[in-house]
N, C-alpha and C positions, 0 to 999 in steps of 0.2 A: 456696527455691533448689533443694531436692533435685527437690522436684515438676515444676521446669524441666526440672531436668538428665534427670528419667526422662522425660518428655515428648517430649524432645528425642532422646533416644535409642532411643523407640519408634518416632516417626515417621522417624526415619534409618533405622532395621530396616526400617520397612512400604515405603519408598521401595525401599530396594534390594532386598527380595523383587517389587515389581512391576517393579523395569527386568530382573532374571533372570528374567522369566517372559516377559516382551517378548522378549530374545535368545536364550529357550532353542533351544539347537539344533533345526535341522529337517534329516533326513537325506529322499533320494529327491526327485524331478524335479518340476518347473512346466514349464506352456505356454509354448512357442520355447526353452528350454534345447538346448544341445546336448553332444551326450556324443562323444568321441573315447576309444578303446575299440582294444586290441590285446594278443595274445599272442605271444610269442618262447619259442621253443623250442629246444634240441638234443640230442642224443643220439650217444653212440658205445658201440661194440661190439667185443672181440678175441676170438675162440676161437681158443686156442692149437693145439685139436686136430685143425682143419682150417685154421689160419694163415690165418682169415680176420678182416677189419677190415673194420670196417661204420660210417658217421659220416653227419649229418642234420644239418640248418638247419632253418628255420621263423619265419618273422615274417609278421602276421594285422595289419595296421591297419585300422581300420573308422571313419567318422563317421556320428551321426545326429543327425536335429532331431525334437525332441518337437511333435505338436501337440496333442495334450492331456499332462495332467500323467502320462497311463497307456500314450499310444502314441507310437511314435517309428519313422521309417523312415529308411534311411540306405544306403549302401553300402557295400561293404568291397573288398579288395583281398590279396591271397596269394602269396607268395615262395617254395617250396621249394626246398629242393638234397637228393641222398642219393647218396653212393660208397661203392665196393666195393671192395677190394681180396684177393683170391688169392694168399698166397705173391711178395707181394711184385709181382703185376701188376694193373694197374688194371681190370678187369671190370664195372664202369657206372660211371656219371656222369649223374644224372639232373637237370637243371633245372625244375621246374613254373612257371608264371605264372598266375593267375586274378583274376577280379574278379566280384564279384554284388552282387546287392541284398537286402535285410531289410524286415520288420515284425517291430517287437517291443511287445508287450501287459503291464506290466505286471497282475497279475493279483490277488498275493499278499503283503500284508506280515507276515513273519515277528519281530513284534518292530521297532524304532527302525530298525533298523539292517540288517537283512535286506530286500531287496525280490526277489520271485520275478515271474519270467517265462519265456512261452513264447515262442519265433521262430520264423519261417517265412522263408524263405531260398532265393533261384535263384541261380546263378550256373555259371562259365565255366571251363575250366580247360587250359591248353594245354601238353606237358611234351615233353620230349626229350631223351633218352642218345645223347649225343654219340659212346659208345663202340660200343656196339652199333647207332648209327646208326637209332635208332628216332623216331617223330613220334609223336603222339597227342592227340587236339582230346576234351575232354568237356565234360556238363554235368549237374549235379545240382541238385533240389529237396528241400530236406528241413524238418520239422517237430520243434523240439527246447525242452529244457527247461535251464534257468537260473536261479544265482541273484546277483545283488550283496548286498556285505558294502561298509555306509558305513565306510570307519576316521575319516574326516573327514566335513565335508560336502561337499567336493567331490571326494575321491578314495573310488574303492573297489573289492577286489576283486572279478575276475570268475568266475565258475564255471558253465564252460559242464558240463550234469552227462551228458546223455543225449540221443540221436537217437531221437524217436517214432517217427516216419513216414522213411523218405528211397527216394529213386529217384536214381541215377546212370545212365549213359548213356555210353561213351566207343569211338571209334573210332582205331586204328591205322592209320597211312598205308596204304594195300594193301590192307587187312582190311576183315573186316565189323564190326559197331558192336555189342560188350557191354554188357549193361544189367543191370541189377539193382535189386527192390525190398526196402527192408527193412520189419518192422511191429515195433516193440521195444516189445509189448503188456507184458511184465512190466517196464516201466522201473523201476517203486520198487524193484528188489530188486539194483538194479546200477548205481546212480548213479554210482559213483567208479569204475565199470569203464572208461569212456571221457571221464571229466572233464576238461576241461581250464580253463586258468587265463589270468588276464591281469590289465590293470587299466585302470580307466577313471576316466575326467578330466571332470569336469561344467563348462561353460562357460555 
């Protein structure tokens, strides 16, 4: 009877160590997945010593579809606001709107749970202060690094860390058209300088 009983109680152990090995969790992407993916942001500011107040918005929603388990291309979409205020008068009111497109490569898994990627990114960008009655159309390309953190398997933080390569490009109504290239060759040394954050949704 005993010899049953341990019998019975080994092969119950050996069963439920293979169905945990069957469901062990799997973090990071498969082919046709899609990820919805955004950051929200805001900011405000008071210097008493020149009675100025400064406040900011920011919502980043983006979708992509995977077609391999390591790339995935998508679009995204950008909302800004930013005012000003002087001693109690309003002095901007800035709107932005844009939209662009992505590739993103995963490259790098950091452990289960970490997955590392670079993007390459175009898009559009159109804004106007309504106060000082200004317009301005741009557009930039830029080349950056990232990383996702699984907290589940299907949600996880985003961590946008650093801008490689980028080119901007932006014209003011009336004006001629400012451009600028960046090369952020020391990027390991300044990751969280320009990091920014979000969270993404695996479908």
């Amino acid at each position: 009877m005993k010899k049953l009983m341990i019998m019975t109680a080994v092969a119950v152990f050996g069963l439920s160590q293979v169905n945990a090995q069957e469901v062990e969790t799997s973090y990071g992407f498969d082919e046709s997945d899609i990820m919805l993916e955004g950051g929200l942001g805001f900011n405000t500011t008071k210097d008493k010593n020149t009675d100025t107040k400064t406040s900011g918005f920011s919502i980043n929603p983006r979708v992509g579809y995977f077609i391999t388990e390591d790339f995935a291309v998508g679009v995204e979409g950008a909302f800004n606001t930013a005012t000003r205020e002087v001693a109690g008068i309003d002095t901007g009111d800035n709107k932005s709107f844009g939209a662009g497109i992505f590739a993103r490569y995963y490259f790098l898994d950091l452990g289960k749970r970490f997955k590392t990627y670079t993007e390459l990114g175009v898009g559009y960008v159109s804004s106007k202060d309504k106060i000082a009655d200004i317009k301005a159309d741009g557009f930039g390309v830029g080349l950056n690094l990232g990383i996702n953190y699984f907290v589940t398997e299907t949600i996880a933080i985003s961590f946008g860390l650093a801008d490689v390569v980028s080119y901007s490009s932006a014209k003011v109504d009336g004006g001629e058209a400012v451009s600028g290239f960046n090369g952020n060759i020391n990027v390991f040394n300044n990751f969280f300088d320009t990091a920014q954050f979000g969270l993404l949704f695996k479908l």
